[in-house]
Structures are given as structure tokens and as C-alpha cells.
C-alpha positions in Angstrom: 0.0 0.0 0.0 2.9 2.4 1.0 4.5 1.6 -2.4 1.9 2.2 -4.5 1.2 5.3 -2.5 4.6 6.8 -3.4 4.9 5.3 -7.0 1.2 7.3 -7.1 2.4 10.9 -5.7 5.6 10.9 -7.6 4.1 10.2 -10.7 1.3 12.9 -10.2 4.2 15.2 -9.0 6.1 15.0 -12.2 3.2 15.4 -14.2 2.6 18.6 -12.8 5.8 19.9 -12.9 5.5 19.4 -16.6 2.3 20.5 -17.0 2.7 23.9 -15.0 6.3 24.3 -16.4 4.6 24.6 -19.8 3.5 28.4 -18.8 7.2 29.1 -18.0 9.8 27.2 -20.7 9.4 29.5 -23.1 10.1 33.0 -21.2 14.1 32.6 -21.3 14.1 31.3 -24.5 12.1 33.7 -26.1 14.9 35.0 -28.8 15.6 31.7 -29.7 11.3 30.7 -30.6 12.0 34.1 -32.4 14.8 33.1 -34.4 12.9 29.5 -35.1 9.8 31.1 -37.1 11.5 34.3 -37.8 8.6 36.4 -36.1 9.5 39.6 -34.4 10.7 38.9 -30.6 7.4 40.8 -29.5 5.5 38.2 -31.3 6.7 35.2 -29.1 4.3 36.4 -26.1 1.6 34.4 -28.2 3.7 31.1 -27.1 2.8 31.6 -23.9 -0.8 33.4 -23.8 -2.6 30.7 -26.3 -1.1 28.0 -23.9 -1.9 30.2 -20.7 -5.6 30.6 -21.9 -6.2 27.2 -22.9 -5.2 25.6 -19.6 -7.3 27.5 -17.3 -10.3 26.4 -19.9 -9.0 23.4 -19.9 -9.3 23.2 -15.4 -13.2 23.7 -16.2 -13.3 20.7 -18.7 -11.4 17.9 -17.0 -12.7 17.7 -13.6 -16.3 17.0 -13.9 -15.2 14.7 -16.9 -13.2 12.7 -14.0 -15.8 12.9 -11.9 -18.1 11.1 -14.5 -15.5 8.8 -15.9 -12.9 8.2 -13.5 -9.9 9.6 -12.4 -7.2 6.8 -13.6 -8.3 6.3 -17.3 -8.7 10.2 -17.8 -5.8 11.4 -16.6 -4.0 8.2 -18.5 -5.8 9.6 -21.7 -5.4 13.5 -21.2 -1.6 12.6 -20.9 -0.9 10.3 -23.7 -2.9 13.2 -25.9 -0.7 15.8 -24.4 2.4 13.6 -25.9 0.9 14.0 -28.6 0.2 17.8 -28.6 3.4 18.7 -27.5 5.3 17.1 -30.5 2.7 19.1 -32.5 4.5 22.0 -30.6 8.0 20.4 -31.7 7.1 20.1 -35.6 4.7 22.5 -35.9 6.0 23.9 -39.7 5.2 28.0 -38.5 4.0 30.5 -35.9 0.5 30.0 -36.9 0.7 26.3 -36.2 2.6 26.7 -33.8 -0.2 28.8 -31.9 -2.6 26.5 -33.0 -0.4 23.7 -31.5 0.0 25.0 -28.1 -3.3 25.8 -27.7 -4.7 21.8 -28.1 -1.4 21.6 -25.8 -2.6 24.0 -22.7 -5.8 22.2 -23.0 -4.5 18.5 -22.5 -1.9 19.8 -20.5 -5.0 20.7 -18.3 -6.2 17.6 -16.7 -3.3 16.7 -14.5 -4.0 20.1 -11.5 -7.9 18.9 -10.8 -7.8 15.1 -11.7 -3.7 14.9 -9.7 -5.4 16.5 -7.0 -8.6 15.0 -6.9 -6.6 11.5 -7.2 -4.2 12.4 -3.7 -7.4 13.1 -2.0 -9.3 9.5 -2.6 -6.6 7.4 -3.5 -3.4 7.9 -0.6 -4.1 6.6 2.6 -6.0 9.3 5.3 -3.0 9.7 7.2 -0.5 10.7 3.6 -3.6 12.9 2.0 -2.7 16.4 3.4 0.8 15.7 3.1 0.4 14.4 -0.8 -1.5 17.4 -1.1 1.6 19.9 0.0 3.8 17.9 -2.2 1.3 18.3 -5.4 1.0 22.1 -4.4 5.0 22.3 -4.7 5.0 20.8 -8.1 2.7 23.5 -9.5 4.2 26.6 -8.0 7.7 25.6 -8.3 7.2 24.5 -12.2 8.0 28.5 -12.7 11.8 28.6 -11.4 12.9 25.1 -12.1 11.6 25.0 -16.2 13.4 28.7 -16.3 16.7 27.2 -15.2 15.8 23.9 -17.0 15.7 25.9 -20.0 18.6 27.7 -19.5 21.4 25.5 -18.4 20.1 22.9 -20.8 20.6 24.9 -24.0 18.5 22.6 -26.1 17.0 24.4 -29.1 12.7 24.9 -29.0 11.8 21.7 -30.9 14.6 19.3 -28.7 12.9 21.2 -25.2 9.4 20.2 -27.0 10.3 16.7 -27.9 11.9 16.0 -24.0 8.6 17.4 -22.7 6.3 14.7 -25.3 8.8 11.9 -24.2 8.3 12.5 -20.4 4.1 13.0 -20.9 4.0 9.7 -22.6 6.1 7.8 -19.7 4.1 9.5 -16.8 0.7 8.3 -19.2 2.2 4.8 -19.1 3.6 4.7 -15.3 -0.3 5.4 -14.4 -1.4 2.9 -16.8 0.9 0.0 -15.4 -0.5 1.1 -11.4 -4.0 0.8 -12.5 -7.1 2.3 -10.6 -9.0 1.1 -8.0 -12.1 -0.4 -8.6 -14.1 2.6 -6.5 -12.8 4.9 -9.4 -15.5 4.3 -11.7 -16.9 7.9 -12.0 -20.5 8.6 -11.5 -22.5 8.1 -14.8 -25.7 9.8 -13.6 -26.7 12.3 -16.7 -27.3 15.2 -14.2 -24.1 14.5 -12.4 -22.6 18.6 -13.6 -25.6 20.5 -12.8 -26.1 18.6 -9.1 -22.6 18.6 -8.0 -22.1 22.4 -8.4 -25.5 23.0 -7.3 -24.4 21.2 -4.0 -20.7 22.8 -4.3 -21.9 26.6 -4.4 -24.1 25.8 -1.5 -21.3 25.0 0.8 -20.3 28.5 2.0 -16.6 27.6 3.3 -15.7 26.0 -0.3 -17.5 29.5 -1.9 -14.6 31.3 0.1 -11.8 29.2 -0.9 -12.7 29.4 -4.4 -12.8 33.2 -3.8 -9.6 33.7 -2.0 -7.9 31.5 -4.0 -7.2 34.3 -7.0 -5.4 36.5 -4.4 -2.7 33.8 -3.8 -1.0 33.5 -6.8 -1.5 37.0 -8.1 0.2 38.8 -5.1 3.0 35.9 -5.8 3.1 36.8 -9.4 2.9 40.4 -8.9 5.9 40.5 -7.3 7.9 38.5 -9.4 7.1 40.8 -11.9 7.8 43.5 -9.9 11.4 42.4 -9.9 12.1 43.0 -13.5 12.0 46.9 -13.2 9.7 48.1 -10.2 11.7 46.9 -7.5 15.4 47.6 -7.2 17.1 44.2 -7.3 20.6 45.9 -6.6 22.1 43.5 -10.1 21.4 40.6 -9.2 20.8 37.6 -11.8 17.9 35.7 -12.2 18.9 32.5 -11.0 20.1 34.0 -7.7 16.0 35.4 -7.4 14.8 32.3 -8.7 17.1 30.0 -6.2 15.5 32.2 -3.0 12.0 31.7 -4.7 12.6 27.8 -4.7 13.9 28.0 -1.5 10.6 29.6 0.3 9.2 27.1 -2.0 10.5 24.6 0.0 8.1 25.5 2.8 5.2 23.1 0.7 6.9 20.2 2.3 6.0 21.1 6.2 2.9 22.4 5.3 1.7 18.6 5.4 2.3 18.6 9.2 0.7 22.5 9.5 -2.5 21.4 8.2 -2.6 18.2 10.7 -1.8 20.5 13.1 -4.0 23.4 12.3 -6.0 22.5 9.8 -6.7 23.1 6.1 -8.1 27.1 6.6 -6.3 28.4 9.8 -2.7 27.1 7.7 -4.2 29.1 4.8 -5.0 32.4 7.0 -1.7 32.3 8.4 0.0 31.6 5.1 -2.2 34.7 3.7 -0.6 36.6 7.0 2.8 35.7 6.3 2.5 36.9 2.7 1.2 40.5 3.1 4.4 40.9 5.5 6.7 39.4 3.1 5.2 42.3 0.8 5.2 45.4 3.2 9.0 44.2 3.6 9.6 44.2 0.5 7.6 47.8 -0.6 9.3 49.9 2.7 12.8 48.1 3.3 14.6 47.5 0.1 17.8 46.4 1.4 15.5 42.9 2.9 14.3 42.0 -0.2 16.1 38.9 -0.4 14.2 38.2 2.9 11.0 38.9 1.4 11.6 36.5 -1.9 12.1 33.6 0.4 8.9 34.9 3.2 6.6 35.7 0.3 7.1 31.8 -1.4 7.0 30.5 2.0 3.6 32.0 2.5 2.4 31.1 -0.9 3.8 27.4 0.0 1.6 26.7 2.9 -1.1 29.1 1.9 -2.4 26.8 -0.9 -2.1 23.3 0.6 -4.4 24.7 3.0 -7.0 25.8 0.9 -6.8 22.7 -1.7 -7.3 20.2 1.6 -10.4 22.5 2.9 -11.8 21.7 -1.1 -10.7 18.3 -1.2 -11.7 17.5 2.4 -15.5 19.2 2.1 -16.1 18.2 -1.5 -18.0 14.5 -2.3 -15.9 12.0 -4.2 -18.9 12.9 -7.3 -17.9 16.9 -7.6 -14.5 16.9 -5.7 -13.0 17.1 -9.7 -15.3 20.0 -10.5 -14.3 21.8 -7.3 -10.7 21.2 -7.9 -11.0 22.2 -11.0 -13.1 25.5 -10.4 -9.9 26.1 -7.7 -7.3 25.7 -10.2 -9.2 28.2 -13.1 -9.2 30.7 -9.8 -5.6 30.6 -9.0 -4.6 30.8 -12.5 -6.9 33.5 -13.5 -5.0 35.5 -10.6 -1.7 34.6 -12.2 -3.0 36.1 -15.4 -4.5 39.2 -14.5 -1.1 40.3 -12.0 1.0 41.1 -15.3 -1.9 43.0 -16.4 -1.9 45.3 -13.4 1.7 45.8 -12.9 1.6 47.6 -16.5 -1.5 49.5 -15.7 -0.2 51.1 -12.2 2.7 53.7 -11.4 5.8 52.1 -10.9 7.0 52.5 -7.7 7.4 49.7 -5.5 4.3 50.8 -2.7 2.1 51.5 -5.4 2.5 48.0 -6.7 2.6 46.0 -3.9 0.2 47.2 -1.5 -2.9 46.4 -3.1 -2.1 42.8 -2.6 -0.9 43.9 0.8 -4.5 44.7 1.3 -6.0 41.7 -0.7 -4.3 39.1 1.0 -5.6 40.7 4.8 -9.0 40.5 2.8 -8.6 36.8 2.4 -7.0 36.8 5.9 -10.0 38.2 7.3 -13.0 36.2 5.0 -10.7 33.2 6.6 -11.6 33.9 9.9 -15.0 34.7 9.5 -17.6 32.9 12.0 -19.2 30.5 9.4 -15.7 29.6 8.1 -14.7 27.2 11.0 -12.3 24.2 11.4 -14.8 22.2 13.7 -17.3 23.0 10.2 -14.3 21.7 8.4 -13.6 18.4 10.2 -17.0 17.2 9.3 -16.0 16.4 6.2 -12.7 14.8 7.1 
């Protein structure tokens, strides 16, 4: 049981860090997708936006598919056609194809956040779920520094990176296939199952708050990232120094397990949400601790979203825990998305960028603690 435990959460876990590390590959190797269909550098953005929009579609599509079908043979199948879609990506013949390509991509790419998730919460033992959880969370959020550097140090040209990325989908789609499902992963084949299971999710007020707070996570995280390329002084430093303190904080996923067995799923996300709106005060009013807050503000993301992802998983029935999964994972990317966005639109200084998430993450802080929104509420569901 232990064994097929881990063989389960280290599969899931490199799935994601391909899946997620999809939105990321391309930014330092911009010039060279540039050179490769002779487009104008400006043009490469496109790359990442019709694989960025796609995805978070995608979230919407795969979960209440798994929760009709099955996790196992979905997720087996949305892998193997990701394979597939990525050596599209490789051999696409120009930048229209290639755009076309990475948009069936981001959408295959899709299934592994709600179905992975959805999988660590029914299939590890009770005593490994919030812990799998944590580990599944690190995967995602640390897909952004470790496909940068991948993609850097590696030096492989766009269609090589492309054709690595097919070769490792189609292994993880075959590692799931050998370990099988269990035979209480048949999915729910009732023909209303969609419009009953959100109807019973948006009537669950505590899950209605995680899926609302969950936007703020990610885009204070990725407003500040941005933030370093111009806003906030960085005093020279490269990037792989700022992305090897980001990992670091990162790191924090891994106790978060313990946290949430401790606390439970929402008080580890209102203190993550706490710890985060320091780390971003720090960084707006003392410049010379920003290295500080890099490592603070990934720690706070770390533990902030294993905490919301076990309140889902733990409150939502085995029928709709793959559409509220997957209505979580749209959220936190559709914060990711808009935080570029809003750095362009505001002045650039670093208080006038960082605050307002300052102020939205003591929002979330504060709908956290809310009466309604209680652990002993939460542990019902356990």
C-alpha cells in the first residue's frame, strides 16, 4: 500500500511539474522561438498566452469529466494526448501552427491540476492525504523557477525542449497505466451529475470562500515577481540567484503537510495569507530585505495553498471533488493572469504595486476567519 502510494504521488508530482512548467519554458528562450519562425521577438508572447488561456479552460473541462468517468483512465488519456500535442508543438512547420499547436497543448496539458489533486485526495491513505496534497501544491508553483533554469542550463534548441517534454508526458501516461485504478474509481454516470454537483458545491459556503480567495494567492505571488524586473530595485542581481531564493521559500510546501494536521486546512491558509502580506510590506518599505521577502513571500504562498486545496478536497464528495478542484485551479490561474496585467497598468514604484495585494491578501485573511468559516465545520468532512 505504501508503495503504491509513493509510485502514485511521484508520478502525479512530475506530471505537474511538466504541466505547469509549460506556462514558464518559453520565457528565457524567447529569442531563440524568435529566431525558429522568424517572427519579431514581441510576437513570441503568443507562445505563452494561447497555452496560458487554454489551460485555465482546460481546469473547467477535466474535472467533472473525471468525476463522471474516472480519475485513472482520464488522466491516462489527457496525458498520452498531451504527448501527442506537444510534439505538434516540436514540428509545428510556422508560428500559426505553432499557436494553434500550443493551444490543443494547454488544453490537455489541463487535466493533471484537478484530476492529480482530486486522485491524492481519494486514492493515498488518510493519514498521507494532506501531506500528498503539499507535495502536489510544490510541483505547480515551483514548475516556474525550475523550467526557467531547466531551459537555460540545458541549452536545447525549442523543438529538442518540445520533444523531452512529449517523451516525459507519454512515460508519466504509461507509469499510471501500469499502477491501475482502484475499482471505487468508476466515476458517477448519472446524466445530471454537472448541474447537481455544483449546485451542492456553491451551496457550501466555506468552499465558496476558498474558491474566492484562491485568485489573491497567486497573483500577489506573481505580482511580485514581476515587480522584480524593473519596479523593485534588485541591486544587479541575476535571475537564477531570485529564482534559487523563490525555490527556496518554495520549499516550505513540504511542512505544510504537518501544518495542516496541526491546524487544519483554513487556519494554515489564514496564516500563510498573513505571512504573505508581510513578506510584501517588507519588501515595498525596506529594500535592502528583499532577499528576505523572496524567500517569506514563497513561503507564505507554499503553505497558503495546501491549505485551501485540503479545505476543497476535504469538504467536496468523491462525485464533484474534480469539479471543485478544477473550479480552484481556473481561480488561481486566473490571478496569475491578471497580476501582469496590473503591474503595466499602475505607477511604478514599489508601494504603489505592492500594497494592493498587501490589502487583498488581509482580505482573504480576514474572509478566513470569518464565523461560518470554522475548522470544527471543516472536520465534518474529514
Amino acid at each position: 500500500m505504501y508503495f503504491r502510494s509513493l509510485y502514485l504521488l511521484v508520478t502525479l508530482m512530475c506530471t505537474g511539474l511538466m504541466a505547469s512548467g509549460q506556462l514558464y519554458l518559453t520565457i528565457p528562450i524567447a529569442d531563440a522561438i524568435a529566431q525558429h519562425f522568424c517572427v519579431p521577438l514581441a510576437s513570441t508572447a503568443l507562445v505563452g498566452t494561447c497555452f496560458g488561456v487554454a489551460y485555465s479552460i482546460g481546469f473547467l473541462l477535466w474535472g467533472p469529466v473525471s468525476d463522471r468517468y474516472g480519475r485513472q483512465i482520464v488522466l491516462v488519456l489527457g496525458l498520452a494526448a498531451t504527448s501527442v500535442a506537444t510534439l505538434g508543438v516540436a514540428f509545428a512547420p510556422s508560428f500559426q501552427w505553432e499557436l494553434i499547436a500550443r493551444v490543443f497543448q494547454g488544453l490537455c496539458a489541463a487535466c493533471v491540476a484537478p484530476i492529480g489533486l482530486a486522485m491524492i485526495g481519494e486514492s493515498l491513505p488518510v493519514e498521507l492525504r494532506t501531506r500528498g496534497l503539499a507535495m502536489m501544491s510544490f510541483s505547480f508553483i515551483a514548475a516556474a523557477p525550475i523550467a526557467q533554469m531547466y531551459a537555460q542550463e540545458t541549452q536545447f534548441s525549442f523543438p529538442v525542449l518540445m520533444m523531452t517534454g512529449a517523451i516525459g508526458y507519454a512515460a508519466c501516461a504509461l507509469a499510471l497505466a501500469i499502477l491501475g485504478g482502484k475499482r471505487s474509481d468508476q466515476g458517477d454516470h448519472h446524466p445530471h451529475l454537472l448541474g447537481s454537483s455544483f449546485n451542492l458545491l456553491v451551496r457550501d459556503r466555506v468552499i465558496l470562500m476558498a474558491w474566492l480567495v484562491s485568485p489573491v494567492v497567486l497573483f500577489s505571488f506573481v505580482v511580485f515577481q514581476v515587480s522584480l524586473h524593473g519596479v523593485v530595485d534588485t541591486h544587479g542581481w541575476n535571475s537564477a540567484l531570485i529564482r534559487g531564493l523563490t525555490l527556496l521559500g518554495l520549499l516550505g510546501s513540504f511542512s505544510s503537510g504537518f501544518v495542516i494536521k496541526k491546524l487544519g486546512g483554513i487556519a494554515t491558509a489564514r496564516v500563510g495569507l498573513v505571512i504573505s502580506a508581510a513578506a510584501l510590506v517588507m519588501a515595498g518599505l525596506w529594500n535592502q530585505l528583499l532577499p528576505i521577502s523572496i524567500v517569506v513571500l514563497s513561503l507564505g504562498v507554499s503553505i497558503t495553498l495546501p491549505g485551501i486545496i485540503a479545505t476543497i478536497s476535504q469538504r467536496a464528495t468523491h462525485g464533484s471533488r474534480g469539479l471543485a478542484i478544477a473550479v480552484y485551479s481556473f481561480a488561481v490561474f486566473l490571478g496569475a493572469s491578471l497580476a501582469p496585467v496590473f503591474v503595466g497598468m499602475v505607477p511604478g514604484s514599489p508601494q504603489s504595486v505592492l500594497f494592493p495585494p498587501v490589502i487583498l491578501l488581509l482580505l482573504g485573511a480576514a474572509c478566513m476567519s470569518l464565523p461560518w468559516v470554522s475548522e470544527r465545520r471543516n472536520r465534518k468532512h474529514e
